[in-house]
N, C-alpha and C positions, 0 to 999 in steps of 0.2 A: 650883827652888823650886816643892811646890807644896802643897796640903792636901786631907785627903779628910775624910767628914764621913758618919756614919752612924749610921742610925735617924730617920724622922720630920725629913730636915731640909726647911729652908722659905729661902726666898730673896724678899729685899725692897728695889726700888728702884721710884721713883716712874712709871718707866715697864713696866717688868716683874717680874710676881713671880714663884714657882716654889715648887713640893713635890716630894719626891720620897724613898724609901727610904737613896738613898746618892747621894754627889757626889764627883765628884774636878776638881779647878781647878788649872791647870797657870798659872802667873805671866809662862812662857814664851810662849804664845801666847794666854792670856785667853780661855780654851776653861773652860767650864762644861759638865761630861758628868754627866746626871743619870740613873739608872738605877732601874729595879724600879717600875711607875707613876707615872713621872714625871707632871706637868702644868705646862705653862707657860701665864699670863696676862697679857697684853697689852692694856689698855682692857677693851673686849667681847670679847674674842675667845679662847677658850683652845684650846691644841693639846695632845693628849697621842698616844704610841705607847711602844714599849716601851724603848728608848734615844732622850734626845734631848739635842742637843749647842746649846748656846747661844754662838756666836761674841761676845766684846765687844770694845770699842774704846774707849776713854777712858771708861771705867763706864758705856758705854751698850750697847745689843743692837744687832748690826749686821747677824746672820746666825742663823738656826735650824735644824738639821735633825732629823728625827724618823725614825724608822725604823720598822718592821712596827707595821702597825695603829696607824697615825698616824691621826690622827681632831682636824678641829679643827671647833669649835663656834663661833657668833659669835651674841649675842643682838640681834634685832632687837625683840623688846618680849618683855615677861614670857611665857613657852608658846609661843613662835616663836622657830625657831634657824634660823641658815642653817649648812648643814653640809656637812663634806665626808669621805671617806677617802680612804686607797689604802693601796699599799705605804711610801711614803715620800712627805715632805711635806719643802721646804723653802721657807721665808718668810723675806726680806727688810725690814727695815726702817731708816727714814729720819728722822735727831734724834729715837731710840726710840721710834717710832711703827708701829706696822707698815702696811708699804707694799705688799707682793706678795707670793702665798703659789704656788707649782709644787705640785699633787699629780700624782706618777707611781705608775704601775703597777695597772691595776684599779680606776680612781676613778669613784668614787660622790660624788653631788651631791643637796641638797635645800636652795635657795632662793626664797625669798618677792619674788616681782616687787610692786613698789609702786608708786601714781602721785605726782602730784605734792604731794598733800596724806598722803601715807605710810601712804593707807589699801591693804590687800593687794588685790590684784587678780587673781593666780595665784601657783598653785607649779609649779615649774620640777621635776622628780625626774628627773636624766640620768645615762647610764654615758659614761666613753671612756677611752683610754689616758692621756693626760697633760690635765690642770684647771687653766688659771691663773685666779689672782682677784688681783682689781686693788682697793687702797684709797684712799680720801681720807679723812685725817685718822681712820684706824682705823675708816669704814663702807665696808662694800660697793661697790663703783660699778660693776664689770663683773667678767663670768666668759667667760671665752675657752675654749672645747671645742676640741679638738684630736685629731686623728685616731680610726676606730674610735666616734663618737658614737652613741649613743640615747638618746631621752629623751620623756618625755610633759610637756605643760604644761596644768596641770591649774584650770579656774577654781576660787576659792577657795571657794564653794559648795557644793563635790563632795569638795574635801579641807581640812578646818580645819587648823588650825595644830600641836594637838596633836594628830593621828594622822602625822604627816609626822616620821618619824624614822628613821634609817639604823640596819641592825643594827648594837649595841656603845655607841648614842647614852649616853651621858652628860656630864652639869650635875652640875660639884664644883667650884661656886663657894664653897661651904660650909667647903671646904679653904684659901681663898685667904685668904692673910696682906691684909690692909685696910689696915695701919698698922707701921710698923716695930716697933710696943709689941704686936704679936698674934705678933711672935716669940720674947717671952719667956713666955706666957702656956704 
């Protein structure tokens, strides 16, 4: 059993939603494979690359993976993203929330260090092979570099919020279904 779904479809549950050209959902293994611009959103944080596969488990997300020119964005205030690429991107998460995200292959980093009062204090811009990012309750908490590292940390002074963008950066929240009633519209 399974269903495929094409043209403009949109995917809506209160922890993750999705767009993407074509879907195919296997009943089998409760695999969502979304194809041709996919993007999936999660809270803050959207991932898109050029296939991406959304693992579930009892209607929840348990498992993502993203393939070439995985790019995921996460908003820390309106014109400040924390962001990331690579080749492939897989995130985890926990009672639909997303909890850990792996980029492998060629990854590219740009986050906003903040103090305790969540005003910026630097940006972070690093390369390395494999990128883990760590969540609590869908924010940022840590990024763990991992072999092959480079990076500048830059005070926020010297680079504002909106010049800090990785090539391919885009925000298409614009796209994101809101409410289960913005999938009939």
């Amino acid at each position: 059993r399974y269903f495929e779904a094409y043209r403009n479809v949109q995917v809506f549950s209160d922890s993750v939603q999705s767009v993407s050209d074509s879907l195919f959902y296997s009943f089998k293994d409760s695999v969502f494979q979304l194809f041709q611009n996919p993007v999936v959103w999660s809270r803050k944080s959207q991932i898109t690359g050029d296939t991406i596969y959304m693992f579930t488990r009892n209607k929840k997300p348990q498992y993502v993976k993203a393939w070439e020119r995985s790019f995921m964005v996460s908003e820390v205030q309106p014109g400040a993203y924390n962001q990331i690429r690579s080749s492939r991107m897989d995130g985890y998460f926990i009672d639909g929330v997303l909890d850990s995200v792996r980029a492998r292959g060629a990854a590219q980093s740009v986050y906003f260090i903040q103090d305790r009062d969540s005003a910026f204090t630097s940006v972070n811009q690093t390369e390395s092979d494999v990128i883990d990012l760590y969540f609590t309750k869908g924010d940022l908490q840590r990024v763990v570099l991992r072999s092959s590292v480079k990076g500048t940390v830059y005070p926020i002074r010297q680079k504002p919020p909106g010049e800090m963008r990785l090539e391919n950066f885009q925000w298409r929240e614009e796209l994101r279904p809101k409410t289960k009633y913005d999938l009939f519209e």
